[in-house]
VOKOLTOR-671863 format. One record per residue (C-alpha): x, y, z. Coordinates in pm, 1 decimal, m for minus. Layout:
REC       xx       yy       zz
REC        X        Y        Z
...
This chain:
REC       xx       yy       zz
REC   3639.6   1388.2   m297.8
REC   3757.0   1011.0   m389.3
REC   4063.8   1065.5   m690.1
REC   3871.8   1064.7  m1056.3
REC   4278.2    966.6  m1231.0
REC   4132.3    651.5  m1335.2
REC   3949.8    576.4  m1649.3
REC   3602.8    745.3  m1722.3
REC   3312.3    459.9  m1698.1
REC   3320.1    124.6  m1515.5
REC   3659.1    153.8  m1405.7
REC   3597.4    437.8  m1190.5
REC   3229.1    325.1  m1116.4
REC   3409.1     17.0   m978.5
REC   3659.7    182.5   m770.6
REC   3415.8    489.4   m635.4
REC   3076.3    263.5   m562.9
REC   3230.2      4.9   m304.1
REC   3287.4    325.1    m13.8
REC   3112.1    621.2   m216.0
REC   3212.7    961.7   m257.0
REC   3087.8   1308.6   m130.7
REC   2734.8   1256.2   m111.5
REC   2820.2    945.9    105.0
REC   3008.0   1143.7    338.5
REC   2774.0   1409.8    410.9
REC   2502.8   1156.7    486.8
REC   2683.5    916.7    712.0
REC   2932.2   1152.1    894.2
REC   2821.8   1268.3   1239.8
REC   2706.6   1587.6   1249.8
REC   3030.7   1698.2   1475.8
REC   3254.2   1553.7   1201.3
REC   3062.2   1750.4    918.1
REC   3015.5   2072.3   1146.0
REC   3410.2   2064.4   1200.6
REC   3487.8   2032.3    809.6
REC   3183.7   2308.9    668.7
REC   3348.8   2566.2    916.6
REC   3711.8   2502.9    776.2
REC   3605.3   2537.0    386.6
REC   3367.3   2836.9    504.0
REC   3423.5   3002.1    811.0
REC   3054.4   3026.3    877.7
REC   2946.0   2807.8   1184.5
REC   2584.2   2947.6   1163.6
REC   2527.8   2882.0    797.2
REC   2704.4   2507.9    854.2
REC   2480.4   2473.3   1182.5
REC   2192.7   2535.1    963.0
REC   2292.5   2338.3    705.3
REC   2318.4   1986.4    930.0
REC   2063.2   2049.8   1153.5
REC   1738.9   1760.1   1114.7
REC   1956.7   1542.9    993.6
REC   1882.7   1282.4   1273.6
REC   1921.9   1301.8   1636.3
REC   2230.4   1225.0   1865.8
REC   2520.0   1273.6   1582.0
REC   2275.5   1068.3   1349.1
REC   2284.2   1141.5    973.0
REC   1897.4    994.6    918.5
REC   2039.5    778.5    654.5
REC   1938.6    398.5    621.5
REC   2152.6    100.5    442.9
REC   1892.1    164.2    196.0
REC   1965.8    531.8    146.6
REC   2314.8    449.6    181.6
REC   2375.9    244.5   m142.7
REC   2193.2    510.6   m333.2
REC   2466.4    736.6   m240.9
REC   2715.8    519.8   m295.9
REC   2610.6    444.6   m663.9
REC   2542.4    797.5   m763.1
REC   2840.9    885.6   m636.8
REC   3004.7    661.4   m860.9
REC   2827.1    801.9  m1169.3
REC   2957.8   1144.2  m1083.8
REC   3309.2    996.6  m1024.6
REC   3303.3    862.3  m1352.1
REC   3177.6   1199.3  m1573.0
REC   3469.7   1416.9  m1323.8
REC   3683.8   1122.7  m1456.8
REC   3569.2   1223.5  m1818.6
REC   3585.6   1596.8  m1784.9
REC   3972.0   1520.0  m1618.4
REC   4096.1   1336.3  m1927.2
REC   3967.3   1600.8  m2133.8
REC   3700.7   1533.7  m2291.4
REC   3389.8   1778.3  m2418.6
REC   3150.7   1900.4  m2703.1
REC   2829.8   1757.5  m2737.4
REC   2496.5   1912.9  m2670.2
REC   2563.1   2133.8  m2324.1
REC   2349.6   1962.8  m2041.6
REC   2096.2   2196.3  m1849.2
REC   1962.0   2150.4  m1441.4
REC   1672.6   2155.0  m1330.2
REC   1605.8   2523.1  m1354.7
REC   1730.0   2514.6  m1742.6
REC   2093.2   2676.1  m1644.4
REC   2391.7   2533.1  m1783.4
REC   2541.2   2239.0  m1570.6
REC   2869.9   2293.7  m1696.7
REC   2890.7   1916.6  m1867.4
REC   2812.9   1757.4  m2219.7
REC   2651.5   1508.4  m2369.4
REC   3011.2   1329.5  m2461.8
REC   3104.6   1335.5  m2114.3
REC   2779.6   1150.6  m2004.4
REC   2847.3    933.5  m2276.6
REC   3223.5    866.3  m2198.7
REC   3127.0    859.9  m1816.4
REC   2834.3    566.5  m1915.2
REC   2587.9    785.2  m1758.5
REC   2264.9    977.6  m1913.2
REC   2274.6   1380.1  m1947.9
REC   1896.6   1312.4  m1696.3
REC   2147.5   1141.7  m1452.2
REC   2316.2   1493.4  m1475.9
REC   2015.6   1687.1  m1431.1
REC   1885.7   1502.5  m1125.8
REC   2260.3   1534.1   m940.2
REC   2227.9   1921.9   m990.7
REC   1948.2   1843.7   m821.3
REC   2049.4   1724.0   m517.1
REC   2382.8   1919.0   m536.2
REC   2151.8   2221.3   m477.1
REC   1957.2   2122.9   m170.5
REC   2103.0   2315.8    105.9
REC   2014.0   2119.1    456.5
REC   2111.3   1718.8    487.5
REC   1768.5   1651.4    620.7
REC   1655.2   1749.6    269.5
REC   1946.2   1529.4    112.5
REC   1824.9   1284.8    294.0
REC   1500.8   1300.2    191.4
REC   1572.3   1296.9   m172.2
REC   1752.2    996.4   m122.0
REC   1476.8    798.8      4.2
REC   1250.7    894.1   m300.4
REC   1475.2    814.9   m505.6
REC   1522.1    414.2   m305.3
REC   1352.2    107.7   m393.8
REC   1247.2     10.6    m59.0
REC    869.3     37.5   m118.2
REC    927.3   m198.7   m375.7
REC   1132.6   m442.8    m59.6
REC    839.2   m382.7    187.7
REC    571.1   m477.2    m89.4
REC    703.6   m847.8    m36.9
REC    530.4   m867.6    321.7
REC    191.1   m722.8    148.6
REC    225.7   m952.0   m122.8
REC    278.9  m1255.9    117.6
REC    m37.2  m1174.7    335.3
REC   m238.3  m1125.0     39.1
REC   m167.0  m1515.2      0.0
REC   m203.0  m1607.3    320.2
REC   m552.6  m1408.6    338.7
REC   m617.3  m1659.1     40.6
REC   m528.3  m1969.3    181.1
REC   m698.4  m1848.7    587.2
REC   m999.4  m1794.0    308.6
REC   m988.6  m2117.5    150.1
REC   m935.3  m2338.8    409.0
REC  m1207.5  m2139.1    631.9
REC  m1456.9  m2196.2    310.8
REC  m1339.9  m2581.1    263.4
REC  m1527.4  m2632.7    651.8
REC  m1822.7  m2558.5    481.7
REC  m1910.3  m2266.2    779.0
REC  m2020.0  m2072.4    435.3
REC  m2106.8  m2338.0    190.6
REC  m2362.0  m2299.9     m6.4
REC  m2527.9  m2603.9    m45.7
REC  m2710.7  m2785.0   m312.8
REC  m2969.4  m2964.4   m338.4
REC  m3185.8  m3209.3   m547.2
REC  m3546.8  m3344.7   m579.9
REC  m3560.3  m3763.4   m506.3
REC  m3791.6  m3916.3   m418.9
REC  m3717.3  m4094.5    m81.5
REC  m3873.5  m4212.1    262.0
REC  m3833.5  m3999.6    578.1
REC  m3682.4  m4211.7    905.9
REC  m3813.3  m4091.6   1262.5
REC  m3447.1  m3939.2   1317.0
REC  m3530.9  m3733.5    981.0
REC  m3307.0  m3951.2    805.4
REC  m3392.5  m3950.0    452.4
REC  m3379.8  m4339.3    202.2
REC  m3356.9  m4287.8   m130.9
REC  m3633.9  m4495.4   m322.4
REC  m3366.7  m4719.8   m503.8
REC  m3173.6  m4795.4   m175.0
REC  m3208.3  m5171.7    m94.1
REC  m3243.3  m5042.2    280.5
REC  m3494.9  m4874.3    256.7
REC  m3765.5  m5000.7    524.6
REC  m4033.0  m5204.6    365.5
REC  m4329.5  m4995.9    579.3
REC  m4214.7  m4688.6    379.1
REC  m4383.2  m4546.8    102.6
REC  m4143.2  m4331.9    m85.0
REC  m4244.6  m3938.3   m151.7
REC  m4085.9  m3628.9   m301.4
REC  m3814.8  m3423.3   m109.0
REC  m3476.6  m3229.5   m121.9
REC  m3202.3  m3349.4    m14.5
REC  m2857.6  m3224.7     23.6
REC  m2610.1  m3310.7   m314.3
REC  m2246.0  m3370.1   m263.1
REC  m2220.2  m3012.2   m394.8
REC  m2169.2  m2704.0   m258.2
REC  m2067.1  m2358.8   m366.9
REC  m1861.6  m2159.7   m159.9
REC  m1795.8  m1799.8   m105.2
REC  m1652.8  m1568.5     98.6
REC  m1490.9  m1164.8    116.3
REC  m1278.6   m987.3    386.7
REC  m1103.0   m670.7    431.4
REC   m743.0   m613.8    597.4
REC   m641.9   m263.8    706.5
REC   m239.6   m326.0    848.3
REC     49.0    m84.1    960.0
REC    388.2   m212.0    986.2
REC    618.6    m31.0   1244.7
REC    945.0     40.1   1088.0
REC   1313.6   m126.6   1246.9
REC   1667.5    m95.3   1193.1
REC   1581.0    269.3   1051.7
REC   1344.8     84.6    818.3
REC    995.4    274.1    713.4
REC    717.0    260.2    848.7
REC    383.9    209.5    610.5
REC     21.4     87.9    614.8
REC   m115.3   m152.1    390.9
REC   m460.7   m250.3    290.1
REC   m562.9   m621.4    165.1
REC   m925.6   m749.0     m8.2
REC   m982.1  m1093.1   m117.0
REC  m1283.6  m1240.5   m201.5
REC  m1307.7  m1607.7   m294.2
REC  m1564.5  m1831.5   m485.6
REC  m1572.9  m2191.5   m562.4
REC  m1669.0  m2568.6   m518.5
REC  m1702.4  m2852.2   m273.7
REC  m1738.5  m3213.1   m398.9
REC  m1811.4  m3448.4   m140.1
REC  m1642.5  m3790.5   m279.0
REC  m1743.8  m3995.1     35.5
REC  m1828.5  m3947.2    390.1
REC  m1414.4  m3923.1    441.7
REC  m1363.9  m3700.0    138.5
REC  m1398.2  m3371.3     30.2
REC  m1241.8  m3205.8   m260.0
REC  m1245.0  m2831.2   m320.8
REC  m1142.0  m2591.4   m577.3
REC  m1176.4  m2202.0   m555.9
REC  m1084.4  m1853.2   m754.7
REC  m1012.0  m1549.6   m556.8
REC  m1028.1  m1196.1   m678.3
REC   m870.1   m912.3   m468.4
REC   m634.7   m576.3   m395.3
REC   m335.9   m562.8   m193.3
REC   m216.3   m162.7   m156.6
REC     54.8      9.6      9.5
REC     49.4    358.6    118.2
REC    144.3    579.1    448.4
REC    516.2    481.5    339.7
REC    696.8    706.5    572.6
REC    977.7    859.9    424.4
REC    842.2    973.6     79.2
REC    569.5    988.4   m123.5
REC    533.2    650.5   m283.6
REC    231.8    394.8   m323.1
REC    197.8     57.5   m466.9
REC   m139.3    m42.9   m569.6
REC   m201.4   m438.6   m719.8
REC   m453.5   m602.2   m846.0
REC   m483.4  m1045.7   m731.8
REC   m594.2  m1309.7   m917.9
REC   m605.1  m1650.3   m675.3
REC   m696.0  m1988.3   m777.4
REC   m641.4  m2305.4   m539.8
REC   m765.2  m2659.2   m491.9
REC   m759.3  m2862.7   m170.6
REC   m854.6  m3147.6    m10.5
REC  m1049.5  m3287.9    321.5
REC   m955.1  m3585.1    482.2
REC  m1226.3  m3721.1    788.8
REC  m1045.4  m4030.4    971.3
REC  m1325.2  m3995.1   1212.5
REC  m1558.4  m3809.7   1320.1
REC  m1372.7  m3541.9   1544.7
REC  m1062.2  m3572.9   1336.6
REC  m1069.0  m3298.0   1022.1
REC   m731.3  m3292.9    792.9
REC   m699.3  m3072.6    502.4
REC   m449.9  m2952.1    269.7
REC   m412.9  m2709.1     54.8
REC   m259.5  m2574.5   m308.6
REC   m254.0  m2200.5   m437.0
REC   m115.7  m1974.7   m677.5
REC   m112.2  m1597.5   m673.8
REC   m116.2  m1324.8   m987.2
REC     m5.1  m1011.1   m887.7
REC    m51.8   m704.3  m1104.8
REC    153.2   m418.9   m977.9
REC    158.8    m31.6  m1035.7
REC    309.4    187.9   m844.4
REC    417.2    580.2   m833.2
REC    701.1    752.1   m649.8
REC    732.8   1170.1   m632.4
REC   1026.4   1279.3   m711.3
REC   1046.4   1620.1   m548.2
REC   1348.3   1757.6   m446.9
REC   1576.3   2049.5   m542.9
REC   1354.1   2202.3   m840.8
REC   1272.2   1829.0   m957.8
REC    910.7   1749.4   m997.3
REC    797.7   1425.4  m1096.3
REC    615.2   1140.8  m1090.2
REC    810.8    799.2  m1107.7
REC    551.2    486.7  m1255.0
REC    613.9    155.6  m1328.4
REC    369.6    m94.2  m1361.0
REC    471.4   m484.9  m1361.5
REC    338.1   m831.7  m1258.4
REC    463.3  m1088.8   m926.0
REC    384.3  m1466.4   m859.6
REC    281.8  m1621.7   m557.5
REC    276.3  m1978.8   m449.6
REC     83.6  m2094.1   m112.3
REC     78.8  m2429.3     62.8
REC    m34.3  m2555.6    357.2
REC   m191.7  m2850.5    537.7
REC   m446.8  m2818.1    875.0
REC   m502.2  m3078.5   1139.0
REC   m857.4  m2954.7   1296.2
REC   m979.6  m3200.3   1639.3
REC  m1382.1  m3160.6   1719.3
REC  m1489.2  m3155.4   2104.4
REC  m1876.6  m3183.4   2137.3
REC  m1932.4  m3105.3   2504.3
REC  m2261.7  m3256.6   2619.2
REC  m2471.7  m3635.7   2614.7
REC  m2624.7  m3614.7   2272.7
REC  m2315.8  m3574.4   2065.6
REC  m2581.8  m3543.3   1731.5
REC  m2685.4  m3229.7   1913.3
REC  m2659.8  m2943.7   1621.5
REC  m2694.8  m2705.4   1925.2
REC  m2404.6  m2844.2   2153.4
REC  m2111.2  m2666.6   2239.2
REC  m1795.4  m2725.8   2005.3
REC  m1384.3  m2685.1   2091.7
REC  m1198.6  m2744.1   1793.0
REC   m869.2  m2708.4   1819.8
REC   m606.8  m2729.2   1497.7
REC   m246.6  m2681.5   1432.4
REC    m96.6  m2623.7   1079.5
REC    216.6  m2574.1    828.7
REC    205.1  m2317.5    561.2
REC    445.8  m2177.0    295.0
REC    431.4  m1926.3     78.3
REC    666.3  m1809.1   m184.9
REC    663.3  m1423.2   m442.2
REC    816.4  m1333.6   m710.9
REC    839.4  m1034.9   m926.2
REC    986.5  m1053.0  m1267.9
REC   1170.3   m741.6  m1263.2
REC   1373.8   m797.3   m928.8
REC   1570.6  m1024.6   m778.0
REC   1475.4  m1103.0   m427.0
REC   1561.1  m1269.3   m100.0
REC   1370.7  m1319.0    214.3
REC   1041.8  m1316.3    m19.7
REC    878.3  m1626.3    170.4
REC    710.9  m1727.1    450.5
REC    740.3  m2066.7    620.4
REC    449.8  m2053.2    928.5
REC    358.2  m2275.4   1198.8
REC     15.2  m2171.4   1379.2
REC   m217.3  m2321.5   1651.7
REC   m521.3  m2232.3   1756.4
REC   m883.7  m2313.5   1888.4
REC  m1221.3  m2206.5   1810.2
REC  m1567.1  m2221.6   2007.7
REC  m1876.1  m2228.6   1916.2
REC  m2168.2  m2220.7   2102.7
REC  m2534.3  m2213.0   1912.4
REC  m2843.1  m2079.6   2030.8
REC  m3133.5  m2182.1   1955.3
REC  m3363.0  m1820.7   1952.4
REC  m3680.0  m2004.1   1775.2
REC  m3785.8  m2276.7   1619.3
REC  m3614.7  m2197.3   1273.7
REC  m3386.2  m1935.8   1419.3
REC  m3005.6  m1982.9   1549.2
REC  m2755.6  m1737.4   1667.3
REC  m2411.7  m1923.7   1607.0
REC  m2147.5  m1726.0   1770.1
REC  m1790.2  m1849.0   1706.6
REC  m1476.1  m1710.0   1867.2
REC  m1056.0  m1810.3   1746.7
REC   m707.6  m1753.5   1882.4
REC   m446.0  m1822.0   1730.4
REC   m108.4  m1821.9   1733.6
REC    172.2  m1798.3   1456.2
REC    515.3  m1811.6   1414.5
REC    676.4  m1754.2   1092.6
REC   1084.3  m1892.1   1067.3
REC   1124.4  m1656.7    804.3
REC   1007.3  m1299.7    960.7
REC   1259.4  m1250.4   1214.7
REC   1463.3   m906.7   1201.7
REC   1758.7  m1054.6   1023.8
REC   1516.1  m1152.2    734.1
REC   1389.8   m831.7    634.2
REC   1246.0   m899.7    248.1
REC   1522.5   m740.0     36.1
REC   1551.1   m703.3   m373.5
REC   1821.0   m592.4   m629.1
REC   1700.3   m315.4   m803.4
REC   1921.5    m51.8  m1032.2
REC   1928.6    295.2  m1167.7
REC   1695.0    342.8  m1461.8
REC   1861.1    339.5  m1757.8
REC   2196.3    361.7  m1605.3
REC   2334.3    m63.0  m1634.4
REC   2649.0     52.7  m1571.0
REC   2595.9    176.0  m1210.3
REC   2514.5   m214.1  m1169.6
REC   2278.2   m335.4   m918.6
REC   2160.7   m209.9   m511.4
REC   2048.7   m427.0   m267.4
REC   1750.3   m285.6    m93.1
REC   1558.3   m442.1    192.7
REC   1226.8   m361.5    268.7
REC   1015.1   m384.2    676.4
REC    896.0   m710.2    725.8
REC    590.1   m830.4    980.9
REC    808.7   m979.2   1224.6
REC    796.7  m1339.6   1339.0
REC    470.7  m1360.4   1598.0
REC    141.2  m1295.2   1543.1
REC   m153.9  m1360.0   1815.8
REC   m494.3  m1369.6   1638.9
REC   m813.5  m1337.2   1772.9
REC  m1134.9  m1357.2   1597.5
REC  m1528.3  m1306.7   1661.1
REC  m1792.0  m1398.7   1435.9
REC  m2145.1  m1418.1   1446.7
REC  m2393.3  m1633.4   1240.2
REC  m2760.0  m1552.8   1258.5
REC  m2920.4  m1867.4   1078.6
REC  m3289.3  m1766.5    984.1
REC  m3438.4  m2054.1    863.0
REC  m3293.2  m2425.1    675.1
REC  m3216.8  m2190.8    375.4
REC  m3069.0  m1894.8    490.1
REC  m2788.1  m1740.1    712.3
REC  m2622.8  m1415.7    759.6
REC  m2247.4  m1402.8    879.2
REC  m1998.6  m1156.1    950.5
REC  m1666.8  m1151.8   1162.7
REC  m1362.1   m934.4   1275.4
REC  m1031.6  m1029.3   1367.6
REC   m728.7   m851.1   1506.3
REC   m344.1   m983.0   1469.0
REC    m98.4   m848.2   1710.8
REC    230.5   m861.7   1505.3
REC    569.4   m844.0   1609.5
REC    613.7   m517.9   1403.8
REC    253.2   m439.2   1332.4
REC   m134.1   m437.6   1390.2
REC   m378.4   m593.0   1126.7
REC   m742.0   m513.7   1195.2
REC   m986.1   m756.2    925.3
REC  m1351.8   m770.5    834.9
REC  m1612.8   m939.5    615.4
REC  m1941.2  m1096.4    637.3
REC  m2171.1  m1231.4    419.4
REC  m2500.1  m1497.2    293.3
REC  m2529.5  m1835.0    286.1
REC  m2785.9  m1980.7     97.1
REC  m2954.1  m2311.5     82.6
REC  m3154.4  m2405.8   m205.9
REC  m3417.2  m2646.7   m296.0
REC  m3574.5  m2714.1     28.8
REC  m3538.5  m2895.4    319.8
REC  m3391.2  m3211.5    358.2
């Protein structure tokens, strides 16, 4: 028991929260240490044996640095009320547990002690639960690190927005459209506009489509992720949707700009030590641009913002408690990057739509979250990826292709290595005077090998079918992603 002689309320807070008190101990001491202690208050090895055992393997208490900190600051609101009840103070309304019994405190010690008569209630609580596994337990429900662990759902969802984007600013699912001119057809199927001064004197102008400098893009995928917990961090799935719309203006044969709105979920669930989920809806919006030096030479970059709306429960379980903890707030996310993209066309007729492509690229991105209610550190990403894709068309009929594409890539991020888990300062609920807990949260890790298949069936000028999976091999994870789709062309053929 750390010495309650000094002052009820932050004084004693300050001095008990730094090492913690009795609920500290009994999660961090070894189970021989705590075995060896129970037996010399009780006399009962069996009871004390029962008492400690799943607690964690090897001498382990279970406990994280997480779990840890919640000790230590509830121990330092229970400090502070034995403080009160030592310097004598009492009346007040008489504070009941969980079960509705008498707790044995008031609402003036609370009060004097700068804690809430619920704060109270919860400690008998835990004071009642008779096995340190089941401490244990209660502590992690009761710890913010869903809330840490959310930061590496919340940066994919971005990056799934920006891999989106840039895919859609290639044009692989552009939409394209088209207006009626009148213009002359060349023997390469070239098409003149009437009004252009080259056009060949021999030609007699006549109605036709042709492509506009237009196009509207779209696209939707679906991310199903686990995370594999470290450093006695949880382990947790996660599930991420983002679909995208927008437009392509093609300035000039070296130019393309693009703008697009995305509109998606990212969810946790699965978390391993209690039962908590965080569900959020995304609103995207980004612009970029496309820069063609040549004709093999693609360079694009990109700028995105992210509006995250968060809710989230937590049971509270534990000791007679039964609730549900929910919260519901809002994050921002900022996303940059910029994509160097190199275009092999194997084969003599290098205008040959059906020729084998390599197109290798390397890129920078950067992402950045926020959440109004914390304050965090390690909530960004800084990547550097390379990659290839091939594609290989087949021509099945005269108006029918089977485009079959396959990627690898390869990413490192500089900010997902183990000694950058995502962490947050987060705080009792209406209890300021506890002060603040740094919690940290899993992360993804810093690799991740990509690998991507996708298959476009184009039946006719107008119209294509798509869809594609991917798999990313993380450092501390799996993803597994999906989506598919139309592209349509309208207003003829060029």
């Amino acid at each position: 028991m750390v010495s309650t002689s000094t002052a009820p309320g932050q004084v004693t807070i300050a001095a008990v929260k730094p090492t913690g008190g009795a609920i500290t101990q009994t999660i961090t001491a070894t189970t021989a240490t705590l075995l060896q202690q129970c037996v010399a208050n009780t006399g009962n090895s069996t009871a004390c044996q029962a008492s400690l055992n799943g607690g964690g393997s090897g001498g382990s208490s279970g406990a994280n640095g997480n779990t840890i900190s919640v000790a230590k600051g509830i121990d330092a609101g229970i400090s502070s009320v034995y403080s009160a009840v030592n310097s004598g103070i009492s009346g007040g309304t008489p504070i009941p547990t969980v079960s509705g019994d008498a707790s044995g405190y008031t609402s003036n010690q609370a009060v004097t002690a700068a804690v809430t008569p619920d704060f109270l209630t919860v400690y008998s609580a835990l004071f009642s639960l008779p096995t340190r596994a089941e401490l244990n337990q209660a502590l992690h429900a009761i710890s913010a690190e869903p809330y840490a662990s959310m930061q590496s759902v919340a940066l994919e969802a971005m990056e799934q927005f920006r891999v989106n984007a840039l895919t859609l600013s290639k044009g692989d699912k552009a939409i394209r459209l088209w207006s009626e001119v009148k213009a002359c057809r060349l023997e390469d199927g070239t098409l003149v506009p009437a009004d252009n001064a080259q056009r060949p004197m021999n030609c007699k102008p006549s109605p036709g489509s042709q492509a506009s400098r237009w196009s509207l893009l779209i696209d939707a995928t679906n991310t199903q992720a686990s995370l594999n917990g470290s450093n006695d961090l949880a382990s947790l799935d996660y599930n991420i949707f983002q679909s995208s719309y927008g437009l392509q203006y093609d300035a000039s044969k070296q130019w393309s700009l693009g703008a697009a709105f995305g509109y998606g979920q990212a969810n946790l669930y699965n978390y391993q030590y209690a039962n908590s989920t965080i569900k959020s809806n995304t609103y995207s919006g980004g612009f970029w641009a496309v820069y063609r030096p040549s004709e093999q030479w693609r360079i694009s970059g990109l700028l995105g913002y992210m509006n995250l709306q968060y809710a989230s429960s937590r049971a509270l379980g534990f000791g007679g408690l039964n609730r549900m903890a929910q919260a519901n707030w809002a994050g921002q996310g900022l996303t940059s990057a910029i994509e160097a993209e190199y275009q092999w066309i194997f084969g003599p007729n290098k205008a040959d739509r059906n020729a084998i492509r390599l197109k290798p690229k390397t890129y920078f991105s950067y992402s950045l979250h926020s959440q109004g209610s914390f304050s965090e550190s390690g909530a960004d990403s800084l990547i550097y990826g390379i990659g290839l894709t091939l594609e290989a068309p087949v021509q099945v009929t005269t108006a029918t292709r089977l485009i079959p594409r396959f990627s690898v890539a390869y990413e490192y991020d500089f900010n997902g290595n183990a000694t950058e888990e995502h962490s947050l300062q987060s705080s009792f609920a209406q209890l300021p005077a506890l002060g603040s807990i740094q919690v940290v949260g899993q992360n993804r890790g810093a690799n991740d090998l990509n690998v991507a298949l996708s298959l476009e069936l184009e039946t006719s000028n107008q119209l294509s079918l798509y869809s594609g999976v991917a798999g990313s091999f993380l450092s501390q994870g799996s993803e597994l992603s999906y989506g598919g789709g139309l592209r349509w062309r309208f207003g003829g053929n060029r």
